[in-house]
mmCIF file of the N, C-alpha and C atoms, coordinates in Angstrom:
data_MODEL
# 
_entry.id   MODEL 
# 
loop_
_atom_site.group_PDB 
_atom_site.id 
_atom_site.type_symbol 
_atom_site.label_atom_id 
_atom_site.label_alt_id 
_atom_site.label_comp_id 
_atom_site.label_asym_id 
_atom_site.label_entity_id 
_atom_site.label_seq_id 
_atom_site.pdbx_PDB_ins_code 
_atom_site.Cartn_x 
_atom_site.Cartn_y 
_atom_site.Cartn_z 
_atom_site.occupancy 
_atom_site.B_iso_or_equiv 
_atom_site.pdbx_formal_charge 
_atom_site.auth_seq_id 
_atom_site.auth_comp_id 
_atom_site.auth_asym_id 
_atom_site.auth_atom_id 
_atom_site.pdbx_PDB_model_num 
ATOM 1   N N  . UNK A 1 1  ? 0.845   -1.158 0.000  1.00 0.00 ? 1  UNK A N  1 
ATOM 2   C CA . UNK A 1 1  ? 0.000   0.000  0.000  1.00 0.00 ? 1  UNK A CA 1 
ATOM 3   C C  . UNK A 1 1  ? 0.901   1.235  0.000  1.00 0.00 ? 1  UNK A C  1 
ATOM 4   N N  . UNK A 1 2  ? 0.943   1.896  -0.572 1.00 0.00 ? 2  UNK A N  1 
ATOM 5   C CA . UNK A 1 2  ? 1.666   3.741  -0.995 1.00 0.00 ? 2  UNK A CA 1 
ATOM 6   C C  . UNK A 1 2  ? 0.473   4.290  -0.080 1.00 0.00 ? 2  UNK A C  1 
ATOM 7   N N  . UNK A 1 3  ? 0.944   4.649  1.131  1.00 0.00 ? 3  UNK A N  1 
ATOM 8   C CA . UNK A 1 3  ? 0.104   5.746  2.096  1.00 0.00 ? 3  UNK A CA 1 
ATOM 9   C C  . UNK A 1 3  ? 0.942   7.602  1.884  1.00 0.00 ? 3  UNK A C  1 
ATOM 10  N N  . UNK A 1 4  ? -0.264  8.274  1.764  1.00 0.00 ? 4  UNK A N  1 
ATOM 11  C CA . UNK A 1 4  ? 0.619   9.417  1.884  1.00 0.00 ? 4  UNK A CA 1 
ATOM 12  C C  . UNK A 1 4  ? 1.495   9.738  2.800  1.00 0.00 ? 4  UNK A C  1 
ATOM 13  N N  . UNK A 1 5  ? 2.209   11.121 2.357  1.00 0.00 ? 5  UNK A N  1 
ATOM 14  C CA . UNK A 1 5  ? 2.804   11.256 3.571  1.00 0.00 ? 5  UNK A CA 1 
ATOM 15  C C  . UNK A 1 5  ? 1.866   11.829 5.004  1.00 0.00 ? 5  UNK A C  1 
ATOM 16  N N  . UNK A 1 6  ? 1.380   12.750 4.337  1.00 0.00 ? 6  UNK A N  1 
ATOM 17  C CA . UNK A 1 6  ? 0.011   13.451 5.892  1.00 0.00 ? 6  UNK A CA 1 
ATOM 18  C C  . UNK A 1 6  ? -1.186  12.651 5.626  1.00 0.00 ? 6  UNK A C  1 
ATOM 19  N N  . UNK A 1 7  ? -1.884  12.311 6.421  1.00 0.00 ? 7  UNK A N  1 
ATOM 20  C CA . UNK A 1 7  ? -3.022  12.109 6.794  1.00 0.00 ? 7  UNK A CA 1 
ATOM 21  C C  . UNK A 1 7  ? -4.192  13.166 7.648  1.00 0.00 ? 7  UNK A C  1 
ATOM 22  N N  . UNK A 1 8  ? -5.519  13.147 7.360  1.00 0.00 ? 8  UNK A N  1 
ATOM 23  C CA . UNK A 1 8  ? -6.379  14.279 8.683  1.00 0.00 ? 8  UNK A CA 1 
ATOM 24  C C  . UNK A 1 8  ? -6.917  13.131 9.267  1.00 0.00 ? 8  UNK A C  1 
ATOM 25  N N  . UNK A 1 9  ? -7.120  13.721 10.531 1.00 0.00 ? 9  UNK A N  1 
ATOM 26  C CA . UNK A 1 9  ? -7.461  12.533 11.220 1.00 0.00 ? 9  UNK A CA 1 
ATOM 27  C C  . UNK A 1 9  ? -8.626  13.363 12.779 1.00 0.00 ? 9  UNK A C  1 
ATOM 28  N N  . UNK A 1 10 ? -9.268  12.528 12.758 1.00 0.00 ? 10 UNK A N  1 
ATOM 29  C CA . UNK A 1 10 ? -10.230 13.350 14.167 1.00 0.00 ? 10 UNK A CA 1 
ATOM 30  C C  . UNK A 1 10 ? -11.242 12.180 14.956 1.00 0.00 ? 10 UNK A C  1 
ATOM 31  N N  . UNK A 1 11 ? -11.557 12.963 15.601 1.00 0.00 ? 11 UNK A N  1 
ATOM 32  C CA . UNK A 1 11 ? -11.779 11.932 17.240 1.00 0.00 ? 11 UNK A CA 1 
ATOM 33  C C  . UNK A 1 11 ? -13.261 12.540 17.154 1.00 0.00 ? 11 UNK A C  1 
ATOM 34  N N  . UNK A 1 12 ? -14.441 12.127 17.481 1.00 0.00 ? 12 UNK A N  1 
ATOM 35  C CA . UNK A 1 12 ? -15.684 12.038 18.210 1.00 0.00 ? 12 UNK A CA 1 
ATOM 36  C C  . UNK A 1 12 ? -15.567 13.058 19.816 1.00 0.00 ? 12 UNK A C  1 
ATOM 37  N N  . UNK A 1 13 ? -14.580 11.944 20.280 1.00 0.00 ? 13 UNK A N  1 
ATOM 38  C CA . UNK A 1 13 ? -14.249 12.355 22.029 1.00 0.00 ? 13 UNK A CA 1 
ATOM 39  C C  . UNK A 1 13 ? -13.412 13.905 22.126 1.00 0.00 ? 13 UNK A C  1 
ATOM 40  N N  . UNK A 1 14 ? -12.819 14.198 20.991 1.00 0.00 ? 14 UNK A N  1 
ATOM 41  C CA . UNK A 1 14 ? -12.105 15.588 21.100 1.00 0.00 ? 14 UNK A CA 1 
ATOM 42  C C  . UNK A 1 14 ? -12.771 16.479 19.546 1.00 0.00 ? 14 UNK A C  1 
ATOM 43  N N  . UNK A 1 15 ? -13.446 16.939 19.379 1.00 0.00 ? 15 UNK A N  1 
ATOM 44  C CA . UNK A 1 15 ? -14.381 17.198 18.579 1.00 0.00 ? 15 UNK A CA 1 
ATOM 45  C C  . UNK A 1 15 ? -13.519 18.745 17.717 1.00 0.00 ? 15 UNK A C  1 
ATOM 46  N N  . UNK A 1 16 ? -13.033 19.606 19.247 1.00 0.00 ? 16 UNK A N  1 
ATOM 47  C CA . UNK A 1 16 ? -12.043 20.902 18.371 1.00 0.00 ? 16 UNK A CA 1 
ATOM 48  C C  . UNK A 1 16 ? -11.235 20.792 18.361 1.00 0.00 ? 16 UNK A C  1 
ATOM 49  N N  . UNK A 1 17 ? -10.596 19.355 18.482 1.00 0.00 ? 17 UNK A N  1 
ATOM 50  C CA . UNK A 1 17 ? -9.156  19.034 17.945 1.00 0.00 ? 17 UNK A CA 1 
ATOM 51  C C  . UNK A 1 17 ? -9.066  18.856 16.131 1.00 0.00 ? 17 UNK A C  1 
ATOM 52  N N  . UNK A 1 18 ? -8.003  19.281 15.743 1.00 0.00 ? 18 UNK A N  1 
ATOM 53  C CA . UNK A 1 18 ? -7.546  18.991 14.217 1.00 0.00 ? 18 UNK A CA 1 
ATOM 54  C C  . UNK A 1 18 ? -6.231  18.150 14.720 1.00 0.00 ? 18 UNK A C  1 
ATOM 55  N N  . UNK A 1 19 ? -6.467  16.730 14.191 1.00 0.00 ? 19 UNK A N  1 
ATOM 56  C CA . UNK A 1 19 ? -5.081  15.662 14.456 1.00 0.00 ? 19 UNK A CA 1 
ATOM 57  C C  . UNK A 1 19 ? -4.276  15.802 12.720 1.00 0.00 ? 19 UNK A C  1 
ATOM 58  N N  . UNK A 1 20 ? -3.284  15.888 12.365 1.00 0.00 ? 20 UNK A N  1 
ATOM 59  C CA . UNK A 1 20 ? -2.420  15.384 11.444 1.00 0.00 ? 20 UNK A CA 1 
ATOM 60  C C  . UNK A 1 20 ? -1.896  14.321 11.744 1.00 0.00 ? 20 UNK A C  1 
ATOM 61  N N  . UNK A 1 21 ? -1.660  12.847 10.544 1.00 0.00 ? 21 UNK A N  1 
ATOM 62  C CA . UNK A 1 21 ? -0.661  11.932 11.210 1.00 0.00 ? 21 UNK A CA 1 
ATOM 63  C C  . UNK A 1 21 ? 0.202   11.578 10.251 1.00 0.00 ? 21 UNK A C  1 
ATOM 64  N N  . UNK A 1 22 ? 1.574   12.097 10.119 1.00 0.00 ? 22 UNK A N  1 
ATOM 65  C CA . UNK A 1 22 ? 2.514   11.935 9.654  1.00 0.00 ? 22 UNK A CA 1 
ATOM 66  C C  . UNK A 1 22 ? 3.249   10.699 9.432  1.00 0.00 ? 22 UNK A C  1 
ATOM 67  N N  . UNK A 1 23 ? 3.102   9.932  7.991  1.00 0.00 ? 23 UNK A N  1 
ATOM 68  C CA . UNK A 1 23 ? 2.888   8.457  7.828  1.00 0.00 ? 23 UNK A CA 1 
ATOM 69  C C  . UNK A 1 23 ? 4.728   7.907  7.528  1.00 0.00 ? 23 UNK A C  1 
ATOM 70  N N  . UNK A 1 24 ? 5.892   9.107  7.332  1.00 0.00 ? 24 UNK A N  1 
ATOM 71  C CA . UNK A 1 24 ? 6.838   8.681  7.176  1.00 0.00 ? 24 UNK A CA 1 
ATOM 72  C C  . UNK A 1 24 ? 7.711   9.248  8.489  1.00 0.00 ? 24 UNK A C  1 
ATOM 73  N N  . UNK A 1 25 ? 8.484   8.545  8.438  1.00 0.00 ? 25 UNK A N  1 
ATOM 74  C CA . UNK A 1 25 ? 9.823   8.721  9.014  1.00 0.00 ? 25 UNK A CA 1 
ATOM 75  C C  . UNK A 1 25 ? 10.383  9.898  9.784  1.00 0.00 ? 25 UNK A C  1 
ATOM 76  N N  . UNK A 1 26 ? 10.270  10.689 10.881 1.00 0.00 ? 26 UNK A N  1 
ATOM 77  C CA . UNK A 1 26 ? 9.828   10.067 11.869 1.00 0.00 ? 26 UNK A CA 1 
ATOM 78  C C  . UNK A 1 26 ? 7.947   10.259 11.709 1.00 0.00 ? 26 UNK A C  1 
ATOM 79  N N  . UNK A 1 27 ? 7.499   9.295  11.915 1.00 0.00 ? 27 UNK A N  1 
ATOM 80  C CA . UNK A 1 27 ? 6.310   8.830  12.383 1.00 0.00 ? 27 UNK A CA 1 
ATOM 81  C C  . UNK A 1 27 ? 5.738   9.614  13.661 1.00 0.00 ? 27 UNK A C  1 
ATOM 82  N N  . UNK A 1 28 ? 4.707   10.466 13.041 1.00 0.00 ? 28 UNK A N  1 
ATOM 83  C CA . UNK A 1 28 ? 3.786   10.961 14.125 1.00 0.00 ? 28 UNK A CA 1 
ATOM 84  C C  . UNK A 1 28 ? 2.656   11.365 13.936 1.00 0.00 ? 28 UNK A C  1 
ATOM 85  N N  . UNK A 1 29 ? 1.555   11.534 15.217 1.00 0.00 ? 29 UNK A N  1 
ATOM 86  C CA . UNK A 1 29 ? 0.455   12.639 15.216 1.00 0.00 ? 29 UNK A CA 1 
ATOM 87  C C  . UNK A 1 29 ? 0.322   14.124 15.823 1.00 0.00 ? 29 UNK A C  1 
ATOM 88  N N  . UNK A 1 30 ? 0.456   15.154 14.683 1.00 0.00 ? 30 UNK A N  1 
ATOM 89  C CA . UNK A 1 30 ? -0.017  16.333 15.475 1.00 0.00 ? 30 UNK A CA 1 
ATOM 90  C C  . UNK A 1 30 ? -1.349  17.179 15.838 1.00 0.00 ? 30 UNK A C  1 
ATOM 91  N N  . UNK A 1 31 ? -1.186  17.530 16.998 1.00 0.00 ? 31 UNK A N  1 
ATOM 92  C CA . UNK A 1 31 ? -2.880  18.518 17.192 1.00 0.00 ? 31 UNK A CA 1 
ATOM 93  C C  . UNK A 1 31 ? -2.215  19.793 16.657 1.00 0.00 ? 31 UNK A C  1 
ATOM 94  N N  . UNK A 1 32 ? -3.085  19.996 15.416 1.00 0.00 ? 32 UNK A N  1 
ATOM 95  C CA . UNK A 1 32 ? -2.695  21.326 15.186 1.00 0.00 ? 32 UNK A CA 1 
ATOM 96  C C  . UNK A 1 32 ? -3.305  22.616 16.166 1.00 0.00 ? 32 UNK A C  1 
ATOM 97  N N  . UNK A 1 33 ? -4.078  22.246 17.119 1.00 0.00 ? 33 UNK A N  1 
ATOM 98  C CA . UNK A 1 33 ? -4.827  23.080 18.182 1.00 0.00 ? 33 UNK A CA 1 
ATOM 99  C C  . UNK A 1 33 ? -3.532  23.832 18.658 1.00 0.00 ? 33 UNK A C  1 
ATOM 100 N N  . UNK A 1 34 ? -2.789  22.438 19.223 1.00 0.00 ? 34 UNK A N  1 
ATOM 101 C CA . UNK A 1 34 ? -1.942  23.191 20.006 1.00 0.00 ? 34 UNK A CA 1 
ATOM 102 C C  . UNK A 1 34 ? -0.414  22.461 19.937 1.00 0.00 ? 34 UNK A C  1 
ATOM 103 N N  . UNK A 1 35 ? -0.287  22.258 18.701 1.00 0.00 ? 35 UNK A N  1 
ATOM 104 C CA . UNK A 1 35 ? 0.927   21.614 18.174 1.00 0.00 ? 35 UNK A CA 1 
ATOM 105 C C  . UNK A 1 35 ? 1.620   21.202 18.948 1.00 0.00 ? 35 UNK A C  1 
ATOM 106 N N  . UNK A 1 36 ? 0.806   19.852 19.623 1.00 0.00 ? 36 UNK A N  1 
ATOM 107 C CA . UNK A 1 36 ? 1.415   18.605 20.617 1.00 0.00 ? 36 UNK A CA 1 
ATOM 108 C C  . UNK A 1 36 ? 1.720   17.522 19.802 1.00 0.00 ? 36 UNK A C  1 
ATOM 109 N N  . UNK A 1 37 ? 2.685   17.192 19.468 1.00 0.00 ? 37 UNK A N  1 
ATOM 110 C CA . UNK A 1 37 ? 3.414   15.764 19.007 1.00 0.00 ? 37 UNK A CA 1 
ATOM 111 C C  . UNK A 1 37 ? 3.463   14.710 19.495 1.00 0.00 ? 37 UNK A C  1 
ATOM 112 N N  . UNK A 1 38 ? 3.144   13.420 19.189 1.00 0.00 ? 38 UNK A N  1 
ATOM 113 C CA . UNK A 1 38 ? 3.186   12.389 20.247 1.00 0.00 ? 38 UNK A CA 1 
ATOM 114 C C  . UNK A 1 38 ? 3.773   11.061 18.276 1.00 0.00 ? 38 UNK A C  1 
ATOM 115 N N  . UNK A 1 39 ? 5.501   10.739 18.871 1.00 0.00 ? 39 UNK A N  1 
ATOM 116 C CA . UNK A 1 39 ? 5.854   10.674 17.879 1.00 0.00 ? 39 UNK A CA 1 
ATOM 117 C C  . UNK A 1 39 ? 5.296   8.724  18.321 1.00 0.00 ? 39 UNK A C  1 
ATOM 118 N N  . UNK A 1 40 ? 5.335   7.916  17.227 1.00 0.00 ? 40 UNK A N  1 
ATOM 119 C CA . UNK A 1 40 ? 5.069   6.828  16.766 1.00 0.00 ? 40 UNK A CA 1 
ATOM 120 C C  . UNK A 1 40 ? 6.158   5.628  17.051 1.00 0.00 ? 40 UNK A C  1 
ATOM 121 N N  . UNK A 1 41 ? 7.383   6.140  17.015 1.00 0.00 ? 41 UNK A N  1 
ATOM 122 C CA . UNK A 1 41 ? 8.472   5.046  17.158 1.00 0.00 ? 41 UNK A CA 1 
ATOM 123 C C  . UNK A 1 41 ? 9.727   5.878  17.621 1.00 0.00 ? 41 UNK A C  1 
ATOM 124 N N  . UNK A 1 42 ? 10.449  5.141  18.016 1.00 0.00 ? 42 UNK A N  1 
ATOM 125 C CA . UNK A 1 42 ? 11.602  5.809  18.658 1.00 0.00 ? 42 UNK A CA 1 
ATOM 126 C C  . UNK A 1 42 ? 12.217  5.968  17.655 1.00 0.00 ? 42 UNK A C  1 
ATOM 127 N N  . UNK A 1 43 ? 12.871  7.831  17.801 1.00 0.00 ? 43 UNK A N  1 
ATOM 128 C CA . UNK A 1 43 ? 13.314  8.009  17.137 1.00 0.00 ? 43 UNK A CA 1 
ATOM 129 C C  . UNK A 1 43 ? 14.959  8.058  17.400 1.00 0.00 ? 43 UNK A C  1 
ATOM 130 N N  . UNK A 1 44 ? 16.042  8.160  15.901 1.00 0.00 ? 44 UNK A N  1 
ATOM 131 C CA . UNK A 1 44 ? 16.990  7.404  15.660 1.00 0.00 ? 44 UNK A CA 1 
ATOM 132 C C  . UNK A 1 44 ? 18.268  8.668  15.634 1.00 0.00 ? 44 UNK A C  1 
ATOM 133 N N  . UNK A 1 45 ? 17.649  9.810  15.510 1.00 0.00 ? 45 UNK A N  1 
ATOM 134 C CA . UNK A 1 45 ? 18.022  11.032 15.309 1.00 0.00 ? 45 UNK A CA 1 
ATOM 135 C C  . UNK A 1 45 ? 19.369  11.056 16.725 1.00 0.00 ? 45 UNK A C  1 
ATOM 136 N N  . UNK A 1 46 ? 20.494  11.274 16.679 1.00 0.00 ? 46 UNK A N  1 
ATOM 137 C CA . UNK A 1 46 ? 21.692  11.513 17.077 1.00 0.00 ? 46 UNK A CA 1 
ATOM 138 C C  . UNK A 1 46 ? 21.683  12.905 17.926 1.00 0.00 ? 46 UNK A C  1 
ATOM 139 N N  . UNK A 1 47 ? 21.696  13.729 16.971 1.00 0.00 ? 47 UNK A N  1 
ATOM 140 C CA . UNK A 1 47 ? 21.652  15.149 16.988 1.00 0.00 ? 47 UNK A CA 1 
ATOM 141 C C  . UNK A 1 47 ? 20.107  15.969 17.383 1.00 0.00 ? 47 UNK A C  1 
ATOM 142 N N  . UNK A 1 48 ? 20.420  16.376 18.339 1.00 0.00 ? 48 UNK A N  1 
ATOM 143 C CA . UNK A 1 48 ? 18.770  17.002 18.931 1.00 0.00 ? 48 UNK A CA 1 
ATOM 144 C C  . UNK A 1 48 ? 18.466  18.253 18.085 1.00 0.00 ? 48 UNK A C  1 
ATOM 145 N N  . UNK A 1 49 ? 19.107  19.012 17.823 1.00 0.00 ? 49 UNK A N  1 
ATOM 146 C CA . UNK A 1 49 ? 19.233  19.943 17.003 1.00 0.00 ? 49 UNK A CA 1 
ATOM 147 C C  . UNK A 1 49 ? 18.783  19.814 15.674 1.00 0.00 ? 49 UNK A C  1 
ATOM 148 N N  . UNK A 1 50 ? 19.362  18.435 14.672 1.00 0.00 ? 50 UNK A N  1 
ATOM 149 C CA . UNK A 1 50 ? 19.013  18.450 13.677 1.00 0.00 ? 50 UNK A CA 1 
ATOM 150 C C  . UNK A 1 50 ? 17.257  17.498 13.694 1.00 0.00 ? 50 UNK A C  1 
ATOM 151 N N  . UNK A 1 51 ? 16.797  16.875 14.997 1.00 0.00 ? 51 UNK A N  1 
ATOM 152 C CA . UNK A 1 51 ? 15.620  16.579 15.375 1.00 0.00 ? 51 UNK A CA 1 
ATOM 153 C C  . UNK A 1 51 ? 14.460  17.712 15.385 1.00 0.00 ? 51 UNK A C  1 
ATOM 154 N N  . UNK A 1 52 ? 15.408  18.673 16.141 1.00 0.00 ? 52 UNK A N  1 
ATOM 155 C CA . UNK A 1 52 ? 14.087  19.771 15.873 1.00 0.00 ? 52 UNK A CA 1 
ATOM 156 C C  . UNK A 1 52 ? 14.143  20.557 15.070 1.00 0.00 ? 52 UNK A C  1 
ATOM 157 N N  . UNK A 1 53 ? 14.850  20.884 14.072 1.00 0.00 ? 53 UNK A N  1 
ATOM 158 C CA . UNK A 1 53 ? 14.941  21.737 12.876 1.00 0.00 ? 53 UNK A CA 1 
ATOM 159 C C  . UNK A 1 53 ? 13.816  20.830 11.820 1.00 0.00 ? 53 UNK A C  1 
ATOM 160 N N  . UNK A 1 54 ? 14.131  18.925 12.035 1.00 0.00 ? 54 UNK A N  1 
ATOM 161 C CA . UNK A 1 54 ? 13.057  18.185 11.059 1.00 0.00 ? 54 UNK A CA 1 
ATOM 162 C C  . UNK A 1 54 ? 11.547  18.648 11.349 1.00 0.00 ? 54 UNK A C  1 
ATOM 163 N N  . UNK A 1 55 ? 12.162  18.431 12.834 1.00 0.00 ? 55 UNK A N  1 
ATOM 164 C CA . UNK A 1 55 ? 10.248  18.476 13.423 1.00 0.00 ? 55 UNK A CA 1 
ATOM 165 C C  . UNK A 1 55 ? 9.824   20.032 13.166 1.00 0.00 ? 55 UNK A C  1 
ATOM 166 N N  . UNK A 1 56 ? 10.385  20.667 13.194 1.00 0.00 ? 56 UNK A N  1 
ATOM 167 C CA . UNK A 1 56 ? 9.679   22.537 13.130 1.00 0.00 ? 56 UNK A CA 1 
ATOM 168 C C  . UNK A 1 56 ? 9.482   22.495 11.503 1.00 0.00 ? 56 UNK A C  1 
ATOM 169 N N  . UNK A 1 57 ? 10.091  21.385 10.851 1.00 0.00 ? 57 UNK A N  1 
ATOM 170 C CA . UNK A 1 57 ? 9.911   21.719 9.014  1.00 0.00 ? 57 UNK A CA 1 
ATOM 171 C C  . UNK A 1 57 ? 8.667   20.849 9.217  1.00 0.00 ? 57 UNK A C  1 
ATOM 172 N N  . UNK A 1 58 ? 8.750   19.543 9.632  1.00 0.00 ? 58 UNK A N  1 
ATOM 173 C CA . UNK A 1 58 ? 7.434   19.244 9.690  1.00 0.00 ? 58 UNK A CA 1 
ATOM 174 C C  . UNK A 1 58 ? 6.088   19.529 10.000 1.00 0.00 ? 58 UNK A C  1 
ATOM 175 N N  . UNK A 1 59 ? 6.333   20.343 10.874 1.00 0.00 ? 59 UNK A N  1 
ATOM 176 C CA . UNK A 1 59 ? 5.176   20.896 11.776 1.00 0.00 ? 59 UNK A CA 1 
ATOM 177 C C  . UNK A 1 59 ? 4.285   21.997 10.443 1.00 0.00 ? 59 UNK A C  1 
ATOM 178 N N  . UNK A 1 60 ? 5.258   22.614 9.888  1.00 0.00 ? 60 UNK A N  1 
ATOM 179 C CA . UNK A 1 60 ? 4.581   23.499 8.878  1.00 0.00 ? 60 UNK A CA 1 
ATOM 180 C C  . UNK A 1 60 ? 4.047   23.024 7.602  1.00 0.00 ? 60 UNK A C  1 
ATOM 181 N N  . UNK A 1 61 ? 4.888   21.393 7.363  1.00 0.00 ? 61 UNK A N  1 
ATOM 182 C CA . UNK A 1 61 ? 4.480   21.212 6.235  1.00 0.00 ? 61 UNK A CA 1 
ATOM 183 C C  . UNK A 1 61 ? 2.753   20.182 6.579  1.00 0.00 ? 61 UNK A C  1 
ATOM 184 N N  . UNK A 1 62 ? 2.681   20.324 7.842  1.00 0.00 ? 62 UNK A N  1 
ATOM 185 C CA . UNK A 1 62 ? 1.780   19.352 8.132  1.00 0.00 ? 62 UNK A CA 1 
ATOM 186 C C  . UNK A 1 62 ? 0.293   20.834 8.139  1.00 0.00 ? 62 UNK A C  1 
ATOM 187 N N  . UNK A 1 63 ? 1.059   21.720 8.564  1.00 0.00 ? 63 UNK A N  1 
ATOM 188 C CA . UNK A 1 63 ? 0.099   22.975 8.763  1.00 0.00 ? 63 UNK A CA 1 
ATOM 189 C C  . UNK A 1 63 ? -0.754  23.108 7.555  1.00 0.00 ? 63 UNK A C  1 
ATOM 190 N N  . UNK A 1 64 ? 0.377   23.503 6.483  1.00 0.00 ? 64 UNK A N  1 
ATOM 191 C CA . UNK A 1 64 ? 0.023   23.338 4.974  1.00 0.00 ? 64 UNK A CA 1 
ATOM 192 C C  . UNK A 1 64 ? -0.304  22.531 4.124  1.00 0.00 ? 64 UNK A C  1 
ATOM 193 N N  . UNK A 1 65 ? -0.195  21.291 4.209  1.00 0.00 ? 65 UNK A N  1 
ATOM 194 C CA . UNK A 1 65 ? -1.352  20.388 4.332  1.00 0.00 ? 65 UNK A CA 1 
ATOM 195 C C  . UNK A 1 65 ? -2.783  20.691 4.759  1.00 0.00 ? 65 UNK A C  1 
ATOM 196 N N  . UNK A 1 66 ? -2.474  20.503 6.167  1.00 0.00 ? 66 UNK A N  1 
ATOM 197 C CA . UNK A 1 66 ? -4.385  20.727 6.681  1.00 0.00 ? 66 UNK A CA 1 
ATOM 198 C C  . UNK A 1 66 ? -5.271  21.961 6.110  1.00 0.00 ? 66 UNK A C  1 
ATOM 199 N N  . UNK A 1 67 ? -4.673  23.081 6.159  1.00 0.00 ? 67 UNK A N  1 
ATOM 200 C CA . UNK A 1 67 ? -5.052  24.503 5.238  1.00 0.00 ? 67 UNK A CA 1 
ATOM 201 C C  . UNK A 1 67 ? -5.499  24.243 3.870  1.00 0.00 ? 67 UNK A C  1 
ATOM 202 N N  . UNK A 1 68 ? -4.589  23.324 3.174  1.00 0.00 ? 68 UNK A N  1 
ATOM 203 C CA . UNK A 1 68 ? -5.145  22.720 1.544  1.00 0.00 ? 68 UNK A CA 1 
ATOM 204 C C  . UNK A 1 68 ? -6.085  21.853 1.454  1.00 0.00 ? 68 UNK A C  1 
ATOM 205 N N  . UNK A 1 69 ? -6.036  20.652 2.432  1.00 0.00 ? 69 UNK A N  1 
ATOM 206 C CA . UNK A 1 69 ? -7.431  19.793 2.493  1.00 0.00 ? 69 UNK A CA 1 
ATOM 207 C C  . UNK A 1 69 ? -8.844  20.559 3.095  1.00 0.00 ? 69 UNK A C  1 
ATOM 208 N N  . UNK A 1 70 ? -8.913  22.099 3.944  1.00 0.00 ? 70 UNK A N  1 
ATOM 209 C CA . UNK A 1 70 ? -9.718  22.386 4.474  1.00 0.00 ? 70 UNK A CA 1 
ATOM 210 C C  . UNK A 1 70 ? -9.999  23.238 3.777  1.00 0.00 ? 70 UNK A C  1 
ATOM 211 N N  . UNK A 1 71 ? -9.099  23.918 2.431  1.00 0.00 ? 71 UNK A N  1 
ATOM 212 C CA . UNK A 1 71 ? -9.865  24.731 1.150  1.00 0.00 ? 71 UNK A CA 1 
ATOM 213 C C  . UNK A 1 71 ? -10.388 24.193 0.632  1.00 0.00 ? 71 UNK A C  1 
ATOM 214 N N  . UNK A 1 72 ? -10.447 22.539 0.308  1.00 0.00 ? 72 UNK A N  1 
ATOM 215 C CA . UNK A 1 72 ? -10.570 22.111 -1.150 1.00 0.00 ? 72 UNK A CA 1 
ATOM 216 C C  . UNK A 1 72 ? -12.078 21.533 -0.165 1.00 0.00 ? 72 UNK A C  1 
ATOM 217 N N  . UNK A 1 73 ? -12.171 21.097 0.565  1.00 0.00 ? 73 UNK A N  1 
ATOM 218 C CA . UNK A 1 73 ? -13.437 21.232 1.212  1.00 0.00 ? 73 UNK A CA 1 
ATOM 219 C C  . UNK A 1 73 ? -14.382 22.350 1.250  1.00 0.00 ? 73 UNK A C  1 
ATOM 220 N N  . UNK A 1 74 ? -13.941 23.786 1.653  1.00 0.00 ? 74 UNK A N  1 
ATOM 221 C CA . UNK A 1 74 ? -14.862 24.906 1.297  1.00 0.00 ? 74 UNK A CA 1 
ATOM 222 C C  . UNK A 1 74 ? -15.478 25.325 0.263  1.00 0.00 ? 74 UNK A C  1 
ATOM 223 N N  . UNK A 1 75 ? -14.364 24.692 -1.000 1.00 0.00 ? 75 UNK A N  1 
ATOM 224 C CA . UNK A 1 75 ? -14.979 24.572 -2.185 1.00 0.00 ? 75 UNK A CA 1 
ATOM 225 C C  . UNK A 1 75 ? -16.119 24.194 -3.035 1.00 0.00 ? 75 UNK A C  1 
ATOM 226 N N  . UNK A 1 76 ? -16.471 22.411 -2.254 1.00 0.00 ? 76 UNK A N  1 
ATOM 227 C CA . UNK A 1 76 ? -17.628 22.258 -2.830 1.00 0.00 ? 76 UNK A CA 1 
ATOM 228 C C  . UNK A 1 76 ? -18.811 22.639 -2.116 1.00 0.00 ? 76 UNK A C  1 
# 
């Protein structure tokens, strides 16, 4: 199966949450509410520095994502 890389994802039980779940490497879900990370597998990353420079690129590209799936929804 070819899964994307972002996924949207949402809960019943947390209703004004917006979840992203980030299907590659490192592996995670974010609340874009309040951009809490809760990563998927331990990650392998050496360097903490170059960990959070991935994760702060991720965080936006996951932003921009959800912003494009929630236009293309206003649309129809």
């Amino acid at each position: 199966m070819n899964l994307p890389k972002f996924l949207t994802a949402d809960n019943t039980d947390n209703p004004d949450d917006n979840f992203i779940v980030h299907t590659e490497y490192p592996r995670f879900i974010i609340n874009l509410i309040d951009d809490e990370i809760e990563f998927l597998e331990d990650i392998t990353v050496s360097d903490q520095e170059e960990l959070t420079l991935m994760t702060a690129e991720l965080i936006d590209e996951a932003s921009a994502f959800y912003d494009k799936e929630v236009a293309r929804y206003q649309e129809d």
